[in-house]
C-alpha positions in Angstrom: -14.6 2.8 5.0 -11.2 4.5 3.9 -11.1 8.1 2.8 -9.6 8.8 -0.4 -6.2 9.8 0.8 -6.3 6.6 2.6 -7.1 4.4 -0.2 -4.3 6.6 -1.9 -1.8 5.5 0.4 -2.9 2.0 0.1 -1.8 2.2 -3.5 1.3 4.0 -3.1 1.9 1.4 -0.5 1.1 -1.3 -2.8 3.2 0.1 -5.4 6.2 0.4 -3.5 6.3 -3.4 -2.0 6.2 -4.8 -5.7 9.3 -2.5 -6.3 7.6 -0.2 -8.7 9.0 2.7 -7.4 12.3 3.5 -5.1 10.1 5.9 -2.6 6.6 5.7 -1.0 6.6 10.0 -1.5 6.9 8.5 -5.3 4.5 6.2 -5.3 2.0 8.4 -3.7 2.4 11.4 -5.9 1.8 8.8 -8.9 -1.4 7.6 -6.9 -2.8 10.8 -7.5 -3.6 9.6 -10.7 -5.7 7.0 -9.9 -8.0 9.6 -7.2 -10.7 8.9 -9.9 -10.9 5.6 -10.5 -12.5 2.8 -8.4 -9.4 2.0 -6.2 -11.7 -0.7 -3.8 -11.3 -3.1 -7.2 -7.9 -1.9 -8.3 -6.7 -3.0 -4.8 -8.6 -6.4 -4.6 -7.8 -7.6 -8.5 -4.3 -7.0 -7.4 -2.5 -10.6 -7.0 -0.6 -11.0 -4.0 -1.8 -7.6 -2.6 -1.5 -8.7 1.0 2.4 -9.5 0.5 3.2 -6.7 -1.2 1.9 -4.5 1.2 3.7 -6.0 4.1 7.1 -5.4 1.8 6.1 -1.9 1.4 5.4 -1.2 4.9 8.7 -3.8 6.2 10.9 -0.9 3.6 9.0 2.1 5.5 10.6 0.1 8.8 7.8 -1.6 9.8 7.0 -4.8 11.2 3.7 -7.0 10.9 5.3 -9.9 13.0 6.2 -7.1 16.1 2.8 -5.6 15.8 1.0 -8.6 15.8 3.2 -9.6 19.3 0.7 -9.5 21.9 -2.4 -9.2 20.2 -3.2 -12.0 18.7 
């Protein structure tokens, strides 16, 4: 299970992959916000969650296809 600052990042993450904000420092300071609320259900009512988080982390510079190189 994710700690709350994880879970946090997940929806600052989230956030900035469906273009909602310019920054992941941001996003996460608005995710603050949500420290309260039951993020496990925010995250999976969240259509296309998976892609969006892959955009977010592709504009932080990384890559899901180069990780997955090798270990799949």
């Amino acid at each position: 299970m994710l700690n709350i600052d994880e879970q946090l990042d997940l929806i600052a993450l989230t956030w900035l992959g469906r273009g909602d904000f310019p920054s992941f420092e941001g996003a996460r300071r608005e995710a603050e916000d949500m420290r309260d609320k039951h993020i496990p259900s925010y995250l999976i009512g969240t259509p296309k969650l998976g892609d969006y988080l892959e955009e977010g982390l592709a504009q932080l510079g990384y890559s899901l296809e180069e990780f997955e190189v090798n270990r799949l």
